[in-house]
C-alpha positions as CSV (number, residue, x, y, z in Angstrom):
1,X,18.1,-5.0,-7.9
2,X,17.3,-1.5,-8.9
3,X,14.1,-0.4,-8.8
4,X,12.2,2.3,-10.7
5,X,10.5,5.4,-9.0
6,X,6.6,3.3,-9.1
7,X,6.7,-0.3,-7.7
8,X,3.3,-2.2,-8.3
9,X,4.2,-5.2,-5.6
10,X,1.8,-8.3,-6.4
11,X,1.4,-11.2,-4.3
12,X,0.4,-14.6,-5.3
13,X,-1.5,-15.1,-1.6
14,X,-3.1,-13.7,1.5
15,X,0.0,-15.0,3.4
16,X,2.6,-13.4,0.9
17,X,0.6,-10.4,1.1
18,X,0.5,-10.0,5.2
19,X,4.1,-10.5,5.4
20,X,4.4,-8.0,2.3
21,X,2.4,-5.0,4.5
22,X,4.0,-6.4,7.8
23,X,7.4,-5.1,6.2
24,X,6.8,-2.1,4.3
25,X,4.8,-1.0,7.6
26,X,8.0,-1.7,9.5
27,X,10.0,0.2,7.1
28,X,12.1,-2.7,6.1
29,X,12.1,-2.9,2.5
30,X,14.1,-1.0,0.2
31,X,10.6,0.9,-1.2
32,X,7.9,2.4,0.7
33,X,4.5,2.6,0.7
34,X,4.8,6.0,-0.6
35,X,6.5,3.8,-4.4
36,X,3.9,1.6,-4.3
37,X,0.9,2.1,-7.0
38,X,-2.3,3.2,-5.1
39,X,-0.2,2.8,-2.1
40,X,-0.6,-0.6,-1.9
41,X,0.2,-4.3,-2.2
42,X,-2.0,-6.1,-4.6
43,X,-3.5,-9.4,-5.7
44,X,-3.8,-9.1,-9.1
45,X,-2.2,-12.2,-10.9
46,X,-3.1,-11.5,-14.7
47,X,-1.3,-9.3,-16.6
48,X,-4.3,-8.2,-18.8
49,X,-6.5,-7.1,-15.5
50,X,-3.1,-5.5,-14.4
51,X,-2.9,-2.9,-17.8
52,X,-6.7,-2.0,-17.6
53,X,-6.8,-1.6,-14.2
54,X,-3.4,0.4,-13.6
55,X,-1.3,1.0,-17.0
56,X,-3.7,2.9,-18.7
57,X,-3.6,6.0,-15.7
58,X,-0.1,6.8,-18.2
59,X,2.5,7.1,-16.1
60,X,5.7,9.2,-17.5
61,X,8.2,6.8,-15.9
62,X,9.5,3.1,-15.9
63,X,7.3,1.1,-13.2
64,X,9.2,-1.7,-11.5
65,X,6.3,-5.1,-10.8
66,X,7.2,-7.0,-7.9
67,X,5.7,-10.2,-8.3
68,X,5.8,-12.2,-5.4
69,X,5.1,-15.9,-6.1
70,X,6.4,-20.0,-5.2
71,X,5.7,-20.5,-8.9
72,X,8.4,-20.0,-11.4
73,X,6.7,-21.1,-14.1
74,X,3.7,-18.9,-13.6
75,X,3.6,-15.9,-17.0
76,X,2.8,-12.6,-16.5
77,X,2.6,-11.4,-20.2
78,X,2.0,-7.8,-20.9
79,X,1.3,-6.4,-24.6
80,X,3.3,-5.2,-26.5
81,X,2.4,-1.4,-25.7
82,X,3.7,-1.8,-22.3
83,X,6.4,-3.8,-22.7
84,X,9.0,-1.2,-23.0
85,X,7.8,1.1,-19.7
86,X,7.6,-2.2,-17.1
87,X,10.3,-4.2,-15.5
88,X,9.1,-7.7,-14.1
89,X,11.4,-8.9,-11.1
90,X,9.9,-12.0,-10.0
91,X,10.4,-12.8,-6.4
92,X,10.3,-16.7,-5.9
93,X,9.4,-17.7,-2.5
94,X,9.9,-21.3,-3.5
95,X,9.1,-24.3,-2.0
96,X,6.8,-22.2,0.4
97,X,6.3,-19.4,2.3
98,X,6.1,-21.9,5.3
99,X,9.4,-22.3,5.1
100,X,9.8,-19.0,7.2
101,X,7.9,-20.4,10.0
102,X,9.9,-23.4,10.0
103,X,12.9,-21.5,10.4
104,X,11.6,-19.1,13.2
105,X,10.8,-22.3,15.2
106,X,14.1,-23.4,14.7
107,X,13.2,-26.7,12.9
108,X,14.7,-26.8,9.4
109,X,16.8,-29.7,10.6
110,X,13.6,-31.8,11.7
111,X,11.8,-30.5,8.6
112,X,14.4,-32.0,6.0
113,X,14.3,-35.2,8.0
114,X,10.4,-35.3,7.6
115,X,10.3,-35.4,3.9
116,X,6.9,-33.4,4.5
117,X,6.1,-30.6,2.2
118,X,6.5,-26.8,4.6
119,X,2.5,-26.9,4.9
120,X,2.0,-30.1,5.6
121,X,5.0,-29.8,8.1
122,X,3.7,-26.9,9.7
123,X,0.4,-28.1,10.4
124,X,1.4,-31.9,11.4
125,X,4.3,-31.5,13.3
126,X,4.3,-27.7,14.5
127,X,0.6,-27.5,14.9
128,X,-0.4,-24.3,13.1
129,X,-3.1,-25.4,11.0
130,X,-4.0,-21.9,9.4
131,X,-0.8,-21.1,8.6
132,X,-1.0,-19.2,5.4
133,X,-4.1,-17.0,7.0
134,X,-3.7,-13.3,7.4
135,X,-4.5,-13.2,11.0
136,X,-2.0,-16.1,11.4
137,X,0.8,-14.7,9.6
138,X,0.6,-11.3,11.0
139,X,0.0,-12.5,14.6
140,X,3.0,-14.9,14.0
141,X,5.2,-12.4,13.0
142,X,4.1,-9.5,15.1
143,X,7.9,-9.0,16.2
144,X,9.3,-8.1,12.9
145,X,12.5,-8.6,13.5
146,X,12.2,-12.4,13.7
147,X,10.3,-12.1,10.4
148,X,13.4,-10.3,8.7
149,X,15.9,-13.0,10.8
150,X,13.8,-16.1,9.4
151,X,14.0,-14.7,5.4
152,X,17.6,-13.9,6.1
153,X,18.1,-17.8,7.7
154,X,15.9,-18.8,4.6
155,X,18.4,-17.1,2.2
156,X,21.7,-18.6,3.7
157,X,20.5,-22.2,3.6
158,X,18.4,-21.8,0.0
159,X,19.9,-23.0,-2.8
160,X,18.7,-19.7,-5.0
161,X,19.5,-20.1,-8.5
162,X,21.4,-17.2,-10.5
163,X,19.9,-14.4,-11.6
164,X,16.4,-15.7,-9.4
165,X,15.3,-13.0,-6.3
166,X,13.8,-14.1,-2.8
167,X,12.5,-11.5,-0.1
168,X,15.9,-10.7,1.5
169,X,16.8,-9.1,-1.9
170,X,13.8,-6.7,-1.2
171,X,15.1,-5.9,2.4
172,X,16.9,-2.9,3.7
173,X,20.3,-3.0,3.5
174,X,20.9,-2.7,7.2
C-alpha cells in the first residue's frame, strides 16, 4: 500500500477511532500524525461533507483517505472534480472490531464455538459490556504492544479477500 504525502484517516466509530490515535501516538503506523490532514483522525463518513470541509483548502498533491470501516458495502463517492487528486483505500475491519479483544483474551477458539456475533460475545461471555467505548478501548489497550499482537493474530487467522486491506497493512513494518 503506498500512501501519498496527506493521509485524511476516517473512522467509521469511536472504537476504530481510539485504537486509530492509540497507534499513531505509539508511532506504529506507517504515517504519522504529522501526514494526517489537520493532524488528526476524523469521523466524517460522507464524502460531500468531506470536499467542503477539507478538499476545497487546494492541496498541490495526491491525498491518500484512509477509511476505516466493518462495512464493505458502505460508498464514499466524491465528484468528479476530485476524483483524480484522492486515493480511497478502504480498511475493512470486518466482522468487528471486537474481534481484537477476543483475540487478546485468547478466546477465538471459544468465540467460533459460540456462534455469537464479536459484540455480543464480548459482552456475554467476556464481560466487557462497553466495549466499543473510548475510555474502554484505550484503557483496554493501554499496552500497545498487545494491541499491535491482537491485529497481527487477527490477520493470520482472517480469511482477507484479495486486493481488501485490514489494520496490519497500516502497521510499521517492524
Amino acid at each position: 500500500m503506498e500512501l501519498t504525502k496527506y493521509v485524511a484517516c476516517i473512522c467509521e466509530g469511536s472504537a476504530e477511532e481510539a485504537i486509530m490515535n492509540l497507534l499513531i501516538d505509539a508511532d506504529r503506523l506507517a504515517f504519522s500524525r504529522d501526514d494526517l490532514l489537520d493532524g488528526e483522525v476524523l469521523r466524517i463518513r460522507n464524502a460531500k461533507k468531506f470536499e467542503t470541509t477539507y478538499l476545497r483548502k487546494g492541496f498541490a498533491e495526491k491525498i491518500t483517505v484512509l477509511r476505516i470501516l466493518d462495512s464493505r458495502r458502505e460508498q464514499f463517492k466524491l465528484s468528479k472534480a476530485y476524483q483524480h487528486k484522492i486515493e480511497v483505500i478502504n480498511v475493512i475491519t470486518a466482522p468487528e472490531i471486537e474481534m481484537l479483544v477476543i483475540f487478546k483474551e485468547g478466546k477465538y477458539k471459544e468465540f467460533k464455538k459460540s456462534k455469537l456475533k464479536p459484540s455480543d460475545f464480548c459482552k456475554m461471555n467476556l464481560k466487557y459490556p462497553d466495549v466499543k467505548s473510548t475510555k474502554f478501548v484505550e484503557d483496554y489497550f493501554a499496552d500497545i504492544d498487545s494491541l499491535v499482537h491482537a491485529i497481527r493474530e487477527y490477520r493470520r487467522v482472517s480469511n482477507i479477500p484479495t486486493g481488501e486491506y485490514s489494520l496490519s497493512d497500516l502497521l510499521k513494518q517492524n
